[in-house]
Predicted model as a PDB file, atoms N, CA, C, CB and O in Angstrom, pLDDT in the B-factor column:
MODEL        1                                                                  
ATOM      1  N   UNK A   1      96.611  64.902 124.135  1.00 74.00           N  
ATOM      2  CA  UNK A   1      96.189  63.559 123.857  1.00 74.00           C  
ATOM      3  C   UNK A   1      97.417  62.737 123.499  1.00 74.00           C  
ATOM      4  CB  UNK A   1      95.138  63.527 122.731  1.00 74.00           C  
ATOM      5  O   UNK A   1      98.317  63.317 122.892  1.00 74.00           O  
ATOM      6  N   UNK A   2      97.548  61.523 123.789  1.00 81.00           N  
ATOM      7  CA  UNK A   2      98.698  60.870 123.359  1.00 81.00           C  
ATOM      8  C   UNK A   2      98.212  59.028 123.578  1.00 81.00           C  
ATOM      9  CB  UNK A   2     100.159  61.521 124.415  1.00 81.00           C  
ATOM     10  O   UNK A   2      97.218  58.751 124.249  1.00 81.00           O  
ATOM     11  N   UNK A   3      98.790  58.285 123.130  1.00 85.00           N  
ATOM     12  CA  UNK A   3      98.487  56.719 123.022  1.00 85.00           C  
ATOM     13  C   UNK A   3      97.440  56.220 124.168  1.00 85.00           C  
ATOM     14  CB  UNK A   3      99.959  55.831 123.210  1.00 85.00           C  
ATOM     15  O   UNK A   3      96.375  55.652 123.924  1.00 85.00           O  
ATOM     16  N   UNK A   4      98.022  56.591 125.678  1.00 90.00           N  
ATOM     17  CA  UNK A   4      98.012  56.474 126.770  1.00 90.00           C  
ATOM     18  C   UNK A   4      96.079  57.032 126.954  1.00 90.00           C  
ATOM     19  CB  UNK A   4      99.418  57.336 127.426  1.00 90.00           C  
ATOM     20  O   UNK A   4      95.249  56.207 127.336  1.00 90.00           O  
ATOM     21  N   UNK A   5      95.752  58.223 126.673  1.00 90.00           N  
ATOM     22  CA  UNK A   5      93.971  58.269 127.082  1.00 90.00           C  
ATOM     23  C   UNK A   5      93.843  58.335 125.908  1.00 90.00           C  
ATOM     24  CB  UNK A   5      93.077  59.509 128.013  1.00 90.00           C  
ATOM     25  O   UNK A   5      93.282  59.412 125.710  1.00 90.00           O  
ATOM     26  N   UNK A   6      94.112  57.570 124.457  1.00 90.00           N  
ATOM     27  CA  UNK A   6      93.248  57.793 122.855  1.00 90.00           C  
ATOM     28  C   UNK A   6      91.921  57.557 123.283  1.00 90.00           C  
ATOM     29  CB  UNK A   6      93.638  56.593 121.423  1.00 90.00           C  
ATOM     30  O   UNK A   6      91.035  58.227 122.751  1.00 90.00           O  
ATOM     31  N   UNK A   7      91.530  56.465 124.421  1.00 91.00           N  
ATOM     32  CA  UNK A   7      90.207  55.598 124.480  1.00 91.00           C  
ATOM     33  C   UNK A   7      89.241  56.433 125.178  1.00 91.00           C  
ATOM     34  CB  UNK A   7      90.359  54.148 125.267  1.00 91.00           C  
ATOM     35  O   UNK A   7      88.019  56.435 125.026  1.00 91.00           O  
ATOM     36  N   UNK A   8      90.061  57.256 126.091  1.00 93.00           N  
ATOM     37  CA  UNK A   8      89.121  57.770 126.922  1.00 93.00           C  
ATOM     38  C   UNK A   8      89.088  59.360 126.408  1.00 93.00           C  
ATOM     39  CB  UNK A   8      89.529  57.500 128.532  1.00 93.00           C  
ATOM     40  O   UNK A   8      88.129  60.007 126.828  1.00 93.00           O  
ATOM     41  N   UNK A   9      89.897  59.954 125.668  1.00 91.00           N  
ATOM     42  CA  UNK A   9      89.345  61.134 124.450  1.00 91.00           C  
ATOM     43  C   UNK A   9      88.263  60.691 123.826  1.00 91.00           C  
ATOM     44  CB  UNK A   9      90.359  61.477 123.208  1.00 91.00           C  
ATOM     45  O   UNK A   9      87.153  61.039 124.230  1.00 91.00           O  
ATOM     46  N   UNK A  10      88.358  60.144 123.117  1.00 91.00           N  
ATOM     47  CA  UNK A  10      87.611  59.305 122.294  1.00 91.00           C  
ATOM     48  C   UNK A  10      86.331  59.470 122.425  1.00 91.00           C  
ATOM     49  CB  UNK A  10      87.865  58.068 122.452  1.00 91.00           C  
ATOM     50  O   UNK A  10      85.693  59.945 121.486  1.00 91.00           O  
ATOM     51  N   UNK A  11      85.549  59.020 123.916  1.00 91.00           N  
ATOM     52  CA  UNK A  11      84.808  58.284 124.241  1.00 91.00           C  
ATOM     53  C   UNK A  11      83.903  59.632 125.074  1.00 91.00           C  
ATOM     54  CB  UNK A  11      85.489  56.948 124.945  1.00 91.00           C  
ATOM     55  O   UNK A  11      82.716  59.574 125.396  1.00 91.00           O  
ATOM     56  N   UNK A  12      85.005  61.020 125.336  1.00 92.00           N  
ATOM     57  CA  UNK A  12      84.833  62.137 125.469  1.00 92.00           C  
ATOM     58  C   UNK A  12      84.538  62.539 124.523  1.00 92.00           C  
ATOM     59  CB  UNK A  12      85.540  62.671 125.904  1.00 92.00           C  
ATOM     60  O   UNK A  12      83.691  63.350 124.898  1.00 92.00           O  
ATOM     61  N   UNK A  13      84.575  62.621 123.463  1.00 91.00           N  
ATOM     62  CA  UNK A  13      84.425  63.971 122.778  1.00 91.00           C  
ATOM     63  C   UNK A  13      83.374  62.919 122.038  1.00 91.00           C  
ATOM     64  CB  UNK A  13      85.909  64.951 121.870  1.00 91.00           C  
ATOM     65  O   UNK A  13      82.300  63.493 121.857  1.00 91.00           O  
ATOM     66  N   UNK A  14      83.364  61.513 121.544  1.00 91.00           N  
ATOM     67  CA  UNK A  14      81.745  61.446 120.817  1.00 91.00           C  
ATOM     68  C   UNK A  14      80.805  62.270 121.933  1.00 91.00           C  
ATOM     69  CB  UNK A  14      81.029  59.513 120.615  1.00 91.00           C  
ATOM     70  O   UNK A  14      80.009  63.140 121.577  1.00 91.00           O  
ATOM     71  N   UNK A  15      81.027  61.832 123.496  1.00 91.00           N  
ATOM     72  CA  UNK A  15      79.656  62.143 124.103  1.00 91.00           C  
ATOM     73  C   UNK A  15      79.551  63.507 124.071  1.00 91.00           C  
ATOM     74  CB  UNK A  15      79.422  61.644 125.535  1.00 91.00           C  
ATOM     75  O   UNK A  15      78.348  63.648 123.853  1.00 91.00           O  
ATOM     76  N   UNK A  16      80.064  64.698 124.151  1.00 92.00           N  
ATOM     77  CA  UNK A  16      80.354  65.908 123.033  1.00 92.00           C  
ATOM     78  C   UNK A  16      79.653  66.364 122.311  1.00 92.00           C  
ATOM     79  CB  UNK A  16      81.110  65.771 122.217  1.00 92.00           C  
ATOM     80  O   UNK A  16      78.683  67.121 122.298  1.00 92.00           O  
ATOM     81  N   UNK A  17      80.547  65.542 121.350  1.00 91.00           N  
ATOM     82  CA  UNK A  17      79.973  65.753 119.951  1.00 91.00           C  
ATOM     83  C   UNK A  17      78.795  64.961 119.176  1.00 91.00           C  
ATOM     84  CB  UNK A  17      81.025  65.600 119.166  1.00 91.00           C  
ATOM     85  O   UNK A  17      77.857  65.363 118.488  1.00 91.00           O  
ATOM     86  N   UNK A  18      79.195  63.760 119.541  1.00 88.00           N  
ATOM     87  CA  UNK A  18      78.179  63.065 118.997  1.00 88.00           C  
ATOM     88  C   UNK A  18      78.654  62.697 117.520  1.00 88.00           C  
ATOM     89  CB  UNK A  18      76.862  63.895 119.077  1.00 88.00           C  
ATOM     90  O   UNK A  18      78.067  61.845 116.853  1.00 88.00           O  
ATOM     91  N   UNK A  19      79.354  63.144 117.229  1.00 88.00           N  
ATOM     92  CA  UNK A  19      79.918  62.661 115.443  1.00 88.00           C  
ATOM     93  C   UNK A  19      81.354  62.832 115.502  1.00 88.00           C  
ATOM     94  CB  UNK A  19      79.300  63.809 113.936  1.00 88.00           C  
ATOM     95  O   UNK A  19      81.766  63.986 115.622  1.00 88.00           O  
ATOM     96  N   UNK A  20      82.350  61.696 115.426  1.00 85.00           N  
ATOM     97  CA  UNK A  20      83.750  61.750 115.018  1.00 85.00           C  
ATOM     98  C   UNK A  20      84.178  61.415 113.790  1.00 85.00           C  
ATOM     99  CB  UNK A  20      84.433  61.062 115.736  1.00 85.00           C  
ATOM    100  O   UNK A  20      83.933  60.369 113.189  1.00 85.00           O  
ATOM    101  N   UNK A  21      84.734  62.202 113.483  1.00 85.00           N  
ATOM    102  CA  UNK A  21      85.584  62.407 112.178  1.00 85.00           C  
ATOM    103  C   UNK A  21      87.226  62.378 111.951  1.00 85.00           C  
ATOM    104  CB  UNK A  21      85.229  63.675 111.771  1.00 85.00           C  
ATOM    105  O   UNK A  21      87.913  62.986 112.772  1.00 85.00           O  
ATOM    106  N   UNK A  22      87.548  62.029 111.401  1.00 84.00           N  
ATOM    107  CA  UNK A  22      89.507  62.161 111.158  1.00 84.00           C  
ATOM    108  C   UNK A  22      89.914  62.319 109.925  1.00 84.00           C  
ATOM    109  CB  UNK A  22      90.472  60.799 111.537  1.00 84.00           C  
ATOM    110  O   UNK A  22      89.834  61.470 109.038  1.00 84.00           O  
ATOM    111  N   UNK A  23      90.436  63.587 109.815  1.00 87.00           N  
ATOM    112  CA  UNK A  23      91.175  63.825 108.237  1.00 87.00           C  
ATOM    113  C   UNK A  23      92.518  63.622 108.639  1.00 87.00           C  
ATOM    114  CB  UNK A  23      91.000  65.479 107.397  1.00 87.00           C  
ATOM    115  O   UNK A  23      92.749  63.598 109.848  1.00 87.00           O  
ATOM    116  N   UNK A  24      93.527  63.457 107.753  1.00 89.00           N  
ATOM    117  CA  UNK A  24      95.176  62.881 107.492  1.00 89.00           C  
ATOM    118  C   UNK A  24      95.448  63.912 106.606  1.00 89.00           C  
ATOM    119  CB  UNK A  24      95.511  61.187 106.740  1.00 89.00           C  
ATOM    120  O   UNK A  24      94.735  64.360 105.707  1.00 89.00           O  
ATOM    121  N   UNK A  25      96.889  64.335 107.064  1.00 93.00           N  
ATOM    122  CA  UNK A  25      97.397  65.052 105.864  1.00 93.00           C  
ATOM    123  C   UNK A  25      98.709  64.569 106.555  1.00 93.00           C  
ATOM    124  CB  UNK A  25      97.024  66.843 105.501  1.00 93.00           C  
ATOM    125  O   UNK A  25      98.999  64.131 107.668  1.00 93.00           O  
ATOM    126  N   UNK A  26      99.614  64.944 104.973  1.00 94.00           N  
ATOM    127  CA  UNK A  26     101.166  63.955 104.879  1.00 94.00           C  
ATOM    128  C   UNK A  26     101.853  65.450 105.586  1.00 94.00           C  
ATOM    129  CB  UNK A  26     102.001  63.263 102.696  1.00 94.00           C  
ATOM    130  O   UNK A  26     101.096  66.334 105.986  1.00 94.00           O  
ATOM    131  N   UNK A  27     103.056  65.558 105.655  1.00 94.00           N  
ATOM    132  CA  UNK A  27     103.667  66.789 105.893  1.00 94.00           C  
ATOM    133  C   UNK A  27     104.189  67.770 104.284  1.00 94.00           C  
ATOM    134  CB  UNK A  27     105.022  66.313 106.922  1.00 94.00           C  
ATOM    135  O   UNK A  27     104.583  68.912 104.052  1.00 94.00           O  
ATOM    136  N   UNK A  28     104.010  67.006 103.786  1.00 97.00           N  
ATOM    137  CA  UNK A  28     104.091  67.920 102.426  1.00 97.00           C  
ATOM    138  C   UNK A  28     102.889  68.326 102.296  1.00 97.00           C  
ATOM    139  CB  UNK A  28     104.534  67.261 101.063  1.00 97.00           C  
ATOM    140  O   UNK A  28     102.781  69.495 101.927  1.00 97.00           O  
ATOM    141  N   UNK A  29     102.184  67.896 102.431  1.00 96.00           N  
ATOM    142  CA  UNK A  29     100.759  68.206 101.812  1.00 96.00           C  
ATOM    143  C   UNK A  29     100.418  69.572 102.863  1.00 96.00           C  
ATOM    144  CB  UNK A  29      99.450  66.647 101.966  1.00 96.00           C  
ATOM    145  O   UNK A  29      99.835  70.551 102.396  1.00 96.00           O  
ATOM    146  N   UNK A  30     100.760  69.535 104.026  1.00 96.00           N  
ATOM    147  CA  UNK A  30     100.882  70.433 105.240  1.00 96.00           C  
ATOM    148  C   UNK A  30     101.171  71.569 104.755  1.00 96.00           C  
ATOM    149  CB  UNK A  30     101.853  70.089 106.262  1.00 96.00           C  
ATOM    150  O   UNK A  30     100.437  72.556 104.819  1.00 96.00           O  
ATOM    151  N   UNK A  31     102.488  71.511 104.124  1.00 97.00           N  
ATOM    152  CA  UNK A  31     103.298  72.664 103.972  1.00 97.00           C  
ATOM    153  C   UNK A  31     102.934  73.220 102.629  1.00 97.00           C  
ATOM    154  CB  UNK A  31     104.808  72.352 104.106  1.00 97.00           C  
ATOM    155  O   UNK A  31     103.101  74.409 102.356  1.00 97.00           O  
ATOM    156  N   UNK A  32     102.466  72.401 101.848  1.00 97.00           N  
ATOM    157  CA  UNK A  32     101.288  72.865 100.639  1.00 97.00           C  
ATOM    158  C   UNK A  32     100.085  73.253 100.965  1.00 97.00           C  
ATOM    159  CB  UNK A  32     100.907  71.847  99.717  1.00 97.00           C  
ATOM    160  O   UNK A  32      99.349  72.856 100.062  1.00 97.00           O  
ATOM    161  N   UNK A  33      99.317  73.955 101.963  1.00 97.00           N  
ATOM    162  CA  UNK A  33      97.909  73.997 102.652  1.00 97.00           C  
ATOM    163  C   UNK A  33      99.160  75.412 102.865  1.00 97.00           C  
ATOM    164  CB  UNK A  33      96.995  72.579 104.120  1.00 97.00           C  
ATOM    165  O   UNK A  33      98.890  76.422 102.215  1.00 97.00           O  
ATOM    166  N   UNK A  34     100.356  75.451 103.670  1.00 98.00           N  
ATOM    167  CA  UNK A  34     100.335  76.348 104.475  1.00 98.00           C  
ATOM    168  C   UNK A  34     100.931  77.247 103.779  1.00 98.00           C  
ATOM    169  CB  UNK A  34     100.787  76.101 105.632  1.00 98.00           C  
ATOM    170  O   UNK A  34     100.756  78.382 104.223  1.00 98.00           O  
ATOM    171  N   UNK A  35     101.604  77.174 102.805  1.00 98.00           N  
ATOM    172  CA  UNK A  35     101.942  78.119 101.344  1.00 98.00           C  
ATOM    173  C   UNK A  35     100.854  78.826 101.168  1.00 98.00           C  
ATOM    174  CB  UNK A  35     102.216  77.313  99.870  1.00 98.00           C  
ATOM    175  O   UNK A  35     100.710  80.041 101.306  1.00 98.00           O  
ATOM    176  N   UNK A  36      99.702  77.619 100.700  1.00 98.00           N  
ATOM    177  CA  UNK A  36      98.235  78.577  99.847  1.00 98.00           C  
ATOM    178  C   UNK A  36      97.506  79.438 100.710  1.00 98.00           C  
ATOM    179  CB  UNK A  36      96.886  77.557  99.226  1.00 98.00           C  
ATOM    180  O   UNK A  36      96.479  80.047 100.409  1.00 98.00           O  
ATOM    181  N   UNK A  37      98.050  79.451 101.709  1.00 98.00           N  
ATOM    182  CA  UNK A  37      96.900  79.952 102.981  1.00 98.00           C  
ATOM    183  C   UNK A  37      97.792  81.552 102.627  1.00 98.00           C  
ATOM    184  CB  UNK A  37      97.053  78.948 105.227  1.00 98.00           C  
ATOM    185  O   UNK A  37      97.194  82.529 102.176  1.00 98.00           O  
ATOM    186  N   UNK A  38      99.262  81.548 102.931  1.00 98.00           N  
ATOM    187  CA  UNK A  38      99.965  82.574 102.618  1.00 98.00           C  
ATOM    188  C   UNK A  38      99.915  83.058 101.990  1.00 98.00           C  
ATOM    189  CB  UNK A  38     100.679  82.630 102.551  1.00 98.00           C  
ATOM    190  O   UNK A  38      99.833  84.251 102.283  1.00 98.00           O  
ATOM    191  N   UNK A  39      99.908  82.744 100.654  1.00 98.00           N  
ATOM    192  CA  UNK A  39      99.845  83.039  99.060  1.00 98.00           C  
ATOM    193  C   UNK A  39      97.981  83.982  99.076  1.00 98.00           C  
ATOM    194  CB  UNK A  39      99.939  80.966  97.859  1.00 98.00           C  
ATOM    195  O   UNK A  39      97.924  85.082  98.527  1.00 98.00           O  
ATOM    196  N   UNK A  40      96.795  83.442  99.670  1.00 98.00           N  
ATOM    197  CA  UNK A  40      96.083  83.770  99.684  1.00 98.00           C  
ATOM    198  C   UNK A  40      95.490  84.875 100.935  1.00 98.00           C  
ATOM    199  CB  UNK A  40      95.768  82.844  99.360  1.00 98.00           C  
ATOM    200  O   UNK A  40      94.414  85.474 100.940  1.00 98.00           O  
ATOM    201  N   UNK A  41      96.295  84.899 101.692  1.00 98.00           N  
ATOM    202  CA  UNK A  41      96.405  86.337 102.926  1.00 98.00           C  
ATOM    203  C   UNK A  41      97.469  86.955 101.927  1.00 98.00           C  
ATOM    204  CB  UNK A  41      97.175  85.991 105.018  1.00 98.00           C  
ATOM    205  O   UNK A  41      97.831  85.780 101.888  1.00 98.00           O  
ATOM    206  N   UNK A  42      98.002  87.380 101.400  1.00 98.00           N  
ATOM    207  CA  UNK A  42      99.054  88.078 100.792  1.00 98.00           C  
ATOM    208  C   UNK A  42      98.395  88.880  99.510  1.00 98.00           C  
ATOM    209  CB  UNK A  42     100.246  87.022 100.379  1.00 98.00           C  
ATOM    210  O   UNK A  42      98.708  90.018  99.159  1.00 98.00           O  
ATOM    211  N   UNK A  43      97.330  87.959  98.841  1.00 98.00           N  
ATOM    212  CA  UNK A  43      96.484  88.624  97.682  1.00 98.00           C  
ATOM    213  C   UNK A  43      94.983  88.892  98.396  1.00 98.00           C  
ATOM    214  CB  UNK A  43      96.359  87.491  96.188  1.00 98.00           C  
ATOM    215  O   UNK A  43      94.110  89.228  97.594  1.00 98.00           O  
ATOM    216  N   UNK A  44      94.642  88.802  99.581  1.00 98.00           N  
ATOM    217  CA  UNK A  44      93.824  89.787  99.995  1.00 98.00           C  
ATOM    218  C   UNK A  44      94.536  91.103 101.003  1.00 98.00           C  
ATOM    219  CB  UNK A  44      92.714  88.982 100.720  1.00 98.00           C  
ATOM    220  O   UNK A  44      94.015  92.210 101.138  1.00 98.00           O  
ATOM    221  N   UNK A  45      95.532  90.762 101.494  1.00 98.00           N  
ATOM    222  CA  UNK A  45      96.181  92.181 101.746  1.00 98.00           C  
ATOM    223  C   UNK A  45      96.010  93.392 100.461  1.00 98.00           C  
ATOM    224  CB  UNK A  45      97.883  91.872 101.985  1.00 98.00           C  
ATOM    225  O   UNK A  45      95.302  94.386 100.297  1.00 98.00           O  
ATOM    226  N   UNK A  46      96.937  92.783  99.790  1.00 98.00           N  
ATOM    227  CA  UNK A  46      97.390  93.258  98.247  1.00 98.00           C  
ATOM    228  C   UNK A  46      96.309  94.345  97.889  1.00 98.00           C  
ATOM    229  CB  UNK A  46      97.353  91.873  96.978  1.00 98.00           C  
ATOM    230  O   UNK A  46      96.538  95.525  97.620  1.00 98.00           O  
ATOM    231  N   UNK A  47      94.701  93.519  97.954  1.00 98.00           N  
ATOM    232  CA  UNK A  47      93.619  94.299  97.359  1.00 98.00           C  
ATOM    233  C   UNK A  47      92.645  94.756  98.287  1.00 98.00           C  
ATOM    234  CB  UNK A  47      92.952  93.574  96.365  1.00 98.00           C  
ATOM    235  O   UNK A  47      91.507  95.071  97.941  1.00 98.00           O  
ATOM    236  N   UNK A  48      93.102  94.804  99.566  1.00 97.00           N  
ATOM    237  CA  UNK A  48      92.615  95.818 100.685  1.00 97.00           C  
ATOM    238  C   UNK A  48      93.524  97.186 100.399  1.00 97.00           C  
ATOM    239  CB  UNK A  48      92.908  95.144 102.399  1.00 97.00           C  
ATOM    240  O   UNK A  48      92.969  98.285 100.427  1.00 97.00           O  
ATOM    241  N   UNK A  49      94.802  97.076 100.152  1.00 97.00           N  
ATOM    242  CA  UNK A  49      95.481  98.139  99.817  1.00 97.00           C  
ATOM    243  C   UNK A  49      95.092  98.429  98.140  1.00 97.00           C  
ATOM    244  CB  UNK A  49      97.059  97.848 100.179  1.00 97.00           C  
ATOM    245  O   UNK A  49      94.843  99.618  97.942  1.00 97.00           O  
ATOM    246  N   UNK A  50      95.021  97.763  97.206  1.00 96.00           N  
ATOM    247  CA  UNK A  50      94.413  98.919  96.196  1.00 96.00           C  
ATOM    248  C   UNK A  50      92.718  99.543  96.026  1.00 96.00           C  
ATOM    249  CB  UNK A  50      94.731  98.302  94.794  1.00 96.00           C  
ATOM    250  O   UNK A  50      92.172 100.328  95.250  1.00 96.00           O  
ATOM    251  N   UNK A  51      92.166  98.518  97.488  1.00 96.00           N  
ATOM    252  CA  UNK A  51      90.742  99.518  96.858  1.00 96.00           C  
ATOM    253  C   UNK A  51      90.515 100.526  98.201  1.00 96.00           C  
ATOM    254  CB  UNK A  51      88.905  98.344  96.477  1.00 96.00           C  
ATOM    255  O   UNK A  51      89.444 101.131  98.156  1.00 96.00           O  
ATOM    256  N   UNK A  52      91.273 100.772  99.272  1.00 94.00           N  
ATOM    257  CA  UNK A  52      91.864 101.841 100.094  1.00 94.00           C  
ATOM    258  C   UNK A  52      92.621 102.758  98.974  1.00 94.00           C  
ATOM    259  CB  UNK A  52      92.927 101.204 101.322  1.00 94.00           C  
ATOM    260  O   UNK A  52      92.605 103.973  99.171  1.00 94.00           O  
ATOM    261  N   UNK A  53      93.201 102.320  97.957  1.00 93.00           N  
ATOM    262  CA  UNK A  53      93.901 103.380  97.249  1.00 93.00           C  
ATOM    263  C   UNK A  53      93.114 104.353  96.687  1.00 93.00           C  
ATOM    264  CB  UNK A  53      94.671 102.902  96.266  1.00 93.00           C  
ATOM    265  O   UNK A  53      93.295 105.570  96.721  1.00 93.00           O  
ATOM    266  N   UNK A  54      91.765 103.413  95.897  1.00 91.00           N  
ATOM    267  CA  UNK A  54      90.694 104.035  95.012  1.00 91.00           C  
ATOM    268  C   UNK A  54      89.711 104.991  95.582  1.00 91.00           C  
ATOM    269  CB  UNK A  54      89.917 103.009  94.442  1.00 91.00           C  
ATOM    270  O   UNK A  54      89.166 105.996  95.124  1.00 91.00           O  
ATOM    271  N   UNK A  55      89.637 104.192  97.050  1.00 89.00           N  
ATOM    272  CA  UNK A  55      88.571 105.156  98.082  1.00 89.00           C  
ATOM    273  C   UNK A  55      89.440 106.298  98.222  1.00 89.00           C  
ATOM    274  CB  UNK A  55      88.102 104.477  99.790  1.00 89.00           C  
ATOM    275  O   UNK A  55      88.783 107.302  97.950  1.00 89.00           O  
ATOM    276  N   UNK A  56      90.626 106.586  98.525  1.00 87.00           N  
ATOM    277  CA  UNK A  56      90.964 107.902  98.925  1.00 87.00           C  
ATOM    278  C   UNK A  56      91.324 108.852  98.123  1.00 87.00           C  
ATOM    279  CB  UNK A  56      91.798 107.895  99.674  1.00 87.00           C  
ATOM    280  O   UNK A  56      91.484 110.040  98.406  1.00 87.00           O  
ATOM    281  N   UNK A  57      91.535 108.005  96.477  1.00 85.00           N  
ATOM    282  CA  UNK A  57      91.546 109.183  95.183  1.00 85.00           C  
ATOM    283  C   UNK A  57      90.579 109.110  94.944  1.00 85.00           C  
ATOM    284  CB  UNK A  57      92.294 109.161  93.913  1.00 85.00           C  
ATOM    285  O   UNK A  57      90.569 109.875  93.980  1.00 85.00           O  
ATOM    286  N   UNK A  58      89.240 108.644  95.072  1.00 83.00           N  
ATOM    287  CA  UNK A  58      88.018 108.965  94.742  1.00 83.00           C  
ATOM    288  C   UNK A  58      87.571 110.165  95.670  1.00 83.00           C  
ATOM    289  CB  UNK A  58      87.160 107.750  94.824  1.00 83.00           C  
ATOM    290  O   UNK A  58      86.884 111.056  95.171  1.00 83.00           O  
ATOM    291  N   UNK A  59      87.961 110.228  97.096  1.00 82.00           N  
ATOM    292  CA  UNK A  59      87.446 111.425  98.410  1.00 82.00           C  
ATOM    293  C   UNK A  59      88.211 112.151  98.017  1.00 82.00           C  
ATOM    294  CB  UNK A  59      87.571 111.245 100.121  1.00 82.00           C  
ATOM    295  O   UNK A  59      87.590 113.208  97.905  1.00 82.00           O  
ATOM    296  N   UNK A  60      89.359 112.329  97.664  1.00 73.00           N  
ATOM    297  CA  UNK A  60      90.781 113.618  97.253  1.00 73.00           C  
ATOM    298  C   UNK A  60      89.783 114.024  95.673  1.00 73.00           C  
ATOM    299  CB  UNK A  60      93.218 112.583  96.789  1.00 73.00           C  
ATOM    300  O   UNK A  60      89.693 115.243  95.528  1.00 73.00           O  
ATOM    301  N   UNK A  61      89.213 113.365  94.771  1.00 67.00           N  
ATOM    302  CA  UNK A  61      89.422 114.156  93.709  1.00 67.00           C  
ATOM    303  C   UNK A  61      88.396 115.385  93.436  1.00 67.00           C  
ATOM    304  CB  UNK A  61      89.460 113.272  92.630  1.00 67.00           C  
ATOM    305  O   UNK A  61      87.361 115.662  94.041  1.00 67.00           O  
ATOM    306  N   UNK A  62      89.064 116.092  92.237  1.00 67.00           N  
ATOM    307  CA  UNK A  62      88.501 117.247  92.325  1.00 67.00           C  
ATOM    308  C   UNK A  62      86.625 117.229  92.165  1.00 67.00           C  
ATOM    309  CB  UNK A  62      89.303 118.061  91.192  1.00 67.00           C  
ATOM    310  O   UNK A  62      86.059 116.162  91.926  1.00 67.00           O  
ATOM    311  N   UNK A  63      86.095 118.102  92.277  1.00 66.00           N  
ATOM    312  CA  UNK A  63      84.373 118.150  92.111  1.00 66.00           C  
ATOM    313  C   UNK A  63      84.492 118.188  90.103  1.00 66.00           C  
ATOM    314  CB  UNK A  63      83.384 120.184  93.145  1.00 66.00           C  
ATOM    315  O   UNK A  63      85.422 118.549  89.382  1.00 66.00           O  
ATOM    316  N   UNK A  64      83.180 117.675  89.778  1.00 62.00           N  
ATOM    317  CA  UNK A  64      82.866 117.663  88.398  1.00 62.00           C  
ATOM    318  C   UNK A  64      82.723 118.929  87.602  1.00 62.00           C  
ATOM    319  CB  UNK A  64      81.740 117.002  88.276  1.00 62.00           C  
ATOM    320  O   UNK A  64      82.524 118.971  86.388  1.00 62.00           O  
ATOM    321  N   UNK A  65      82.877 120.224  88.621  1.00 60.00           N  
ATOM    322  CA  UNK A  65      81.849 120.786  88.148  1.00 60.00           C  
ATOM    323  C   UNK A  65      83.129 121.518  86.925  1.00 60.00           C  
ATOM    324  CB  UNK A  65      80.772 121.794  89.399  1.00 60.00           C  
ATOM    325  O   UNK A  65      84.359 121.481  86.930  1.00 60.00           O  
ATOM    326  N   UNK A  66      81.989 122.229  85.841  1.00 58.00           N  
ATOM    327  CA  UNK A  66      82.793 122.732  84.925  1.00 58.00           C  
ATOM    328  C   UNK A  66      82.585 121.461  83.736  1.00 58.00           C  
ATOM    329  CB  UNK A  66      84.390 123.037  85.583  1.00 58.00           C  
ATOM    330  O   UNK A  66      82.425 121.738  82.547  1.00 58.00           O  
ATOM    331  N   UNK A  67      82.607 120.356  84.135  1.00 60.00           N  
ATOM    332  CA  UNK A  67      82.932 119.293  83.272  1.00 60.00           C  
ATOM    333  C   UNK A  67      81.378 119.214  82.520  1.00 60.00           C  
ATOM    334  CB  UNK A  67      83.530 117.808  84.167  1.00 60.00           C  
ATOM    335  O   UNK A  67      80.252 119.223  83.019  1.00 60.00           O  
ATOM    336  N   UNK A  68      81.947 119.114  80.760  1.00 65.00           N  
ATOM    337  CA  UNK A  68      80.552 118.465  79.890  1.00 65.00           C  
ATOM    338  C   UNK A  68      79.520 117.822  80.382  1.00 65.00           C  
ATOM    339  CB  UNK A  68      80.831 117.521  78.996  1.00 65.00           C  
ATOM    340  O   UNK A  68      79.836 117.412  81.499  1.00 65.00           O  
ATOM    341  N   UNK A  69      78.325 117.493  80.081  1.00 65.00           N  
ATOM    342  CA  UNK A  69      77.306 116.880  80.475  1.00 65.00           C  
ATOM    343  C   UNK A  69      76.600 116.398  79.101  1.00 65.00           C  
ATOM    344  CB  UNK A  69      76.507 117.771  81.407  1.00 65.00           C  
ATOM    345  O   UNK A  69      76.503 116.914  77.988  1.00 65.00           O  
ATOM    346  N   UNK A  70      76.105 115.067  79.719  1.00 63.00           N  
ATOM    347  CA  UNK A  70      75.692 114.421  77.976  1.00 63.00           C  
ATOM    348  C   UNK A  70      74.024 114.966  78.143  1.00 63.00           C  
ATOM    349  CB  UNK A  70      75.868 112.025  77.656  1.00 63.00           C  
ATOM    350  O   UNK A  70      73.222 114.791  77.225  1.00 63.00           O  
TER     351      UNK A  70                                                      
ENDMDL                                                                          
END                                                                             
């Protein structure tokens, strides 16, 4: 899309869609969206790897048996 068909995008995609919308973002604000996006794939990595940790010392550990009973 560029200056040249704005009118005739436009005029495409209501008949489409039927509802146009436009959000703005500054380029800081960009690069603040694209930090948190990182920051937040990085702390669900993080805790795919510690509850993979828990599942496989929970399947490795030893059986109860022997152990007290209330």
């Amino acid at each position: 899309m560029s200056e040249a068909n704005l009118d005739e995008f436009l005029e495409k995609f209501k008949e489409e869609e039927g509802l146009l919308a436009f959000m703005a973002i500054s380029a800081q604000g960009y690069e603040n969206l694209a930090m948190d996006i990182a920051d937040m794939r990085r702390y669900i990595l993080q805790q795919k790897d510690i509850i993979l940790y828990y599942e496989e010392s929970l399947t490795n550990a030893p059986d109860d048996v022997g152990l007290p009973t209330e």
